[in-house]
Every structure is written in C-alpha cells, then in structure tokens.
C-alpha positions in Angstrom: 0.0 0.0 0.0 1.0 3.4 -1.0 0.8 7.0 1.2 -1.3 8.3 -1.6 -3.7 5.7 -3.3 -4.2 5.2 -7.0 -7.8 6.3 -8.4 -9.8 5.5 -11.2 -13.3 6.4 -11.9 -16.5 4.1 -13.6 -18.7 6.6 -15.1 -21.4 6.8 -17.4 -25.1 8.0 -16.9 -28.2 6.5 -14.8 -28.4 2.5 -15.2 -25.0 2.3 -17.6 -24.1 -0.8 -15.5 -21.8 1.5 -13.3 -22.7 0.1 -10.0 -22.4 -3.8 -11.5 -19.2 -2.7 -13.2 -17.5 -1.1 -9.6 -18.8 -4.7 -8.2 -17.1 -6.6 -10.1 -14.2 -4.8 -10.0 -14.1 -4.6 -6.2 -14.4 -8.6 -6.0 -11.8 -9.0 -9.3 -8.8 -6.8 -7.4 -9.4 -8.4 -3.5 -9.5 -12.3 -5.3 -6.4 -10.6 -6.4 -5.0 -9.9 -3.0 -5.3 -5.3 -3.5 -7.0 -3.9 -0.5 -9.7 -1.6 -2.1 -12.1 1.5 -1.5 -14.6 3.0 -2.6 -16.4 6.0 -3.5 -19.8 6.6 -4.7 -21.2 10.0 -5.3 -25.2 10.4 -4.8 -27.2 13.1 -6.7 -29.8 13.0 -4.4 -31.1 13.0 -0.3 -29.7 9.4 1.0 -30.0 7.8 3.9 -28.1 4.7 5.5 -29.9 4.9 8.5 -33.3 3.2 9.7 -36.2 5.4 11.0 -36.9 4.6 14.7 -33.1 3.5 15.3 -31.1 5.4 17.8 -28.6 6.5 15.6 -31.3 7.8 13.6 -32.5 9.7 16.6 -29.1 10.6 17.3 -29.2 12.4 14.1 -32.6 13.6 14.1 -31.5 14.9 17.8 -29.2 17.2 15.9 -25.7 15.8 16.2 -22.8 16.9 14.0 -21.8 13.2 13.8 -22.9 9.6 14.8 -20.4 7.5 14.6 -21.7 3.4 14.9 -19.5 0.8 16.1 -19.7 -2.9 16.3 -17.3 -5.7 16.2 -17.6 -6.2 13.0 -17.6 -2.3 11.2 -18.1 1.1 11.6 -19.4 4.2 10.1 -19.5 7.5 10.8 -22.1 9.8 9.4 -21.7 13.7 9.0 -24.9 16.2 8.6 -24.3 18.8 6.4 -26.7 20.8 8.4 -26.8 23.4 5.5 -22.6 23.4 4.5 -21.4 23.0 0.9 -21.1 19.1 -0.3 -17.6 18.4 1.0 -14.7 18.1 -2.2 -13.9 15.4 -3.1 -10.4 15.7 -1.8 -11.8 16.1 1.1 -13.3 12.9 0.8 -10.8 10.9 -0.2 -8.6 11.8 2.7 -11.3 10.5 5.1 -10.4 6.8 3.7 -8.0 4.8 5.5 -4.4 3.5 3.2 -5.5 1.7 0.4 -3.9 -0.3 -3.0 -6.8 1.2 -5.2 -9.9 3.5 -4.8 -12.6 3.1 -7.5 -15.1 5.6 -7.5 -18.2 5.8 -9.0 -19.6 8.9 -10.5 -18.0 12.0 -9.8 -18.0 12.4 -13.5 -15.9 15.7 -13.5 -13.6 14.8 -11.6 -9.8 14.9 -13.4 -9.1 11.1 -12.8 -8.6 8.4 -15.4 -12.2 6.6 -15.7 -13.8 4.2 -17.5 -17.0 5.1 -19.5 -20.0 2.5 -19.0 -22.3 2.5 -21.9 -25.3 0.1 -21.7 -28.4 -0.2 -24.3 -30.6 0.4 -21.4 -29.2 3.7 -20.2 -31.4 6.7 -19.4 -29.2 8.6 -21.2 -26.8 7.2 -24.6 -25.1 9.9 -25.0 -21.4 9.6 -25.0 -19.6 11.3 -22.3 -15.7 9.9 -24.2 -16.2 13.1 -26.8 -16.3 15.7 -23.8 -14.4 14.3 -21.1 -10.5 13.6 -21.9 -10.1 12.1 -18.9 -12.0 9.1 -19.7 -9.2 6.4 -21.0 -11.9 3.6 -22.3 -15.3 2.4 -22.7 -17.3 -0.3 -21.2 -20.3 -1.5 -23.0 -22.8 -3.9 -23.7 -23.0 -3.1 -27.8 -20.6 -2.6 -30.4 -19.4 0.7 -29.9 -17.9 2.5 -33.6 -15.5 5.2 -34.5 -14.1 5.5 -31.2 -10.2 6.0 -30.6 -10.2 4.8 -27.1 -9.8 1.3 -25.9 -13.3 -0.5 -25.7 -14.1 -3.6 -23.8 -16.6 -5.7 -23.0 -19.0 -4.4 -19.8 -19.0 -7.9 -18.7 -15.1 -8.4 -19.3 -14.1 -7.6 -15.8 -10.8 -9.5 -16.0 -9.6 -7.3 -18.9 -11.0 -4.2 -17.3 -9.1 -5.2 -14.2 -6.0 -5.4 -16.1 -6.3 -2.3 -18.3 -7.0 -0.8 -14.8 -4.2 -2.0 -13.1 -1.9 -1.4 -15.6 -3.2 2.6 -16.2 -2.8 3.0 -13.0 0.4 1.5 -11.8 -0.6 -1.0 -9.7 2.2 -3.3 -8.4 1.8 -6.9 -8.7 -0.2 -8.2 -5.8 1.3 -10.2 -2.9 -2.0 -12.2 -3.1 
C-alpha cells in the first residue's frame, strides 16, 4: 500500500451498468489480493440509517456526527446541516491507506475513468467526446468510430488489467 492511493473512476449516466461494473471490479482486485475502497457519489437525499433507530435519533436529535460501532464495522455519518457538499479531496482523505480507490460517479472529476455504456441507459449519449479524462469504454453493444480502448461491460478481468496497468498497480502479494 502506498501513502497516496491510485484512483480510477467508472462513469457513465443512470443505469450504464456502473454500480455492477464497480462490483465486479471490487471482487476481481481483492481475489487478487489489493485492499480496495470505494467511493460513490449520490445526486440526491440518502440515507443509510433506519427510521426509529437510535442512531437515527441521534441524528434527528441534531448531532454533528454519529459514529456506529460494532465488532464487525463502523461508520461514521456527518450532517451537512446546510454546509457546501464536501470536495472530493476532502473525501478521499477521510479513507483509510488503500492499494486502489474506485469511484463511481464524480463524472468531472480529473481522474482516469472508464465510460460505462449500456443499451438500457437513461441517457446514450457519449460522455468519451467531452471528457478527456475518460481512458476507455465499457459496453454492452458494439461501440464505432471510437479511438479509445473498448471492452466488454462484462469483461471484468480485462478491465481489471487495463486498470491495473493505467494506473500503476504493483503486482499483488496475493
């Protein structure tokens, strides 16, 4: 593990495959023995905690911060309470040391990502054209006059690799 961890983004617009695509990925590089992270940017009002529990009331109670601990994991959860979204710098230094950190969405964010392009999208317009920091597409249909590597959305071994190799990963100790 490195001081500062290697990033690469999945993005691609509302039901591309991202989230399956960042699944895979996360299960392809820890068989492979990398400790990963990840990030996932919501566009709207989430919630990770259960009406009626007492974090939950902890929250509703008005606390900055409810942190929940068990033997098994923790979380901490911040209330904006009216403050600006937090960068994602700012985010990524929350995370503890790390081989890899995928994240998914923070589509203009200047970090190498992968474009997922599914038939079903809500959107199929391609995001490649505008964003040059988007290093290869991902998608479930032949995909044409493009000058950027293209895989298969199902091919997570390949994207793994292409991945690894874009961003310097060092052979794992598995």
């Amino acid at each position: 593990m490195t001081d500062k961890p290697r990033i690469f983004g999945i993005s691609g617009w509302k039901n591309s495959g991202k989230t399956g695509l960042a699944v895979r990925l996360v299960e392809e590089f820890t068989r492979r023995g990398y400790r990963i992270s990840t990030i996932k940017h919501a566009h709207h009002d989430f919630d990770i905690d259960k009406v009626g529990a007492d974090s939950y009331r902890h929250r509703q109670a008005g606390a900055h911060e409810v942190a929940l601990v068990s033997g098994t994991r923790y979380a901490i959860m911040h209330e904006l309470r009216g403050a600006d979204e937090p960068s994602f710098e700012d985010i990524l230094a929350r995370l503890g040391p790390c081989d890899l950190v995928l994240i998914e969405g923070y589509k203009r964010e200047p970090v190498p990502k992968i474009e997922a392009r599914r038939l079903e999208a809500k959107n199929r317009e391609p995001l490649a054209p505008s964003d040059p920091h988007i290093v290869a597409i991902a998608a479930d249909h032949p995909v044409a006059d493009e000058f950027l590597p293209v895989f298969d959305l199902d091919d997570t071994q390949a994207i793994a690799d292409f991945i690894a190799r874009v961003t310097g990963l060092p052979q794992a100790r598995s």
